[in-house]
Each structure stands twice: as structure tokens, then as C-alpha cells.
C-alpha positions, 0 to 999 in steps of 0.5 A: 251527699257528696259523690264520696259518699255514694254506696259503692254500688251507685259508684260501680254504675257511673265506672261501667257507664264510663267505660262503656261510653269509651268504648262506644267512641272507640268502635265508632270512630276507628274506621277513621284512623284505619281508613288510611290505611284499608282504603288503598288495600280494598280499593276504595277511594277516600269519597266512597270512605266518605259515602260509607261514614256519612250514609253508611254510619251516621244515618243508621245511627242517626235513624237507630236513636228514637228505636233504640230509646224505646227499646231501652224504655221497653226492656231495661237499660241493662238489657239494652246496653249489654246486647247493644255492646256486643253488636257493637264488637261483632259489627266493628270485628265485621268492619275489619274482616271486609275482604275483596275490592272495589264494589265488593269491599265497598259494600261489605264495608258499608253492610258493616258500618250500617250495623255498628250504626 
């Protein structure tokens, strides 16, 4: 059977999954684009971007994985994807409403990043 061939709903699946993954990469690497330019007004140097990329996000992200599998086995795909793309806004929107300076932005910032991790 070629791909063709496939019921509009296996194909409909493969579309959402698609663009789901697309928005997945666009939440998780905004902060690189924008760090240019929220680093000066919060304050922050470029190492303390740096802490909040690295330990910040990609260890959540890192430690969420086998979790998150289990909850996707435990609950449904569906389930899991749907509640996981709206954290995913609600921790990206939270990444961009920091506020403060210095230590204060660098922890909100953190805070945030570890949830969209």
C-alpha cells in the first residue's frame, strides 16, 4: 500500500504529528533567537543564558524523557501529547513575561525554562 493509499485518517495522524514536532522545535529553541536580545534587558550575561539553556532546560528535559514515555504508555499518546502541548505554551509564554533583573529574572527565567523542559 503506498502512502497514497493510506485512509485520510492515517494520513490526517502523520499531518498533526508533523506539526506538532514543528512546534515542539520552535518552543524549544526560541530562547536562542531571543537571548540576544532579553539577556541585556533583564540583565543577564550570555553564561547565566548559558546556565539556564544547559541545566535550566536541557537536564528537565533530559530527566522528563523515561517519565514522560511511561505516562504516554499509562495514559494514551493522545492524552499525553495534548497536555504536554499546552504546557509547552504556557511555559514558552512564561519564558517571555520574566520580569525584574539580575537574580530575579535569572531565576524566573530558569523556573521557566525547567517547565517547558
Amino acid at each position: 500500500m503506498s502512502p497514497a493509499d493510506s485512509p485520510p485518517s492515517s494520513r490526517r495522524v502523520v499531518w498533526l504529528l508533523a506539526l506538532l514536532g514543528l512546534v515542539a522545535y520552535a518552543l524549544r529553541t526560541n530562547i536562542a533567537i531571543a537571548q540576544e536580545y532579553m539577556a541585556p534587558e533583564l540583565g543577564l550575561s550570555m553564561v547565566q543564558m548559558g546556565v539556564i539553556s544547559a541545566w535550566g532546560f536541557q537536564l528537565a528535559y533530559t530527566i522528563g524523557q523515561v517519565p514522560g514515555g511511561a505516562m504516554g504508555d499509562r495514559h494514551g499518546a493522545r492524552l499525553v501529547l495534548a497536555v504536554a502541548s499546552l504546557g509547552w505554551a504556557v511555559a514558552s509564554l512564561a519564558s517571555g513575561a520574566v520580569m525584574g533583573s539580575g537574580m530575579v529574572a535569572f531565576a524566573g527565567l530558569f523556573a521557566a525554562r525547567v517547565l517547558l523542559g
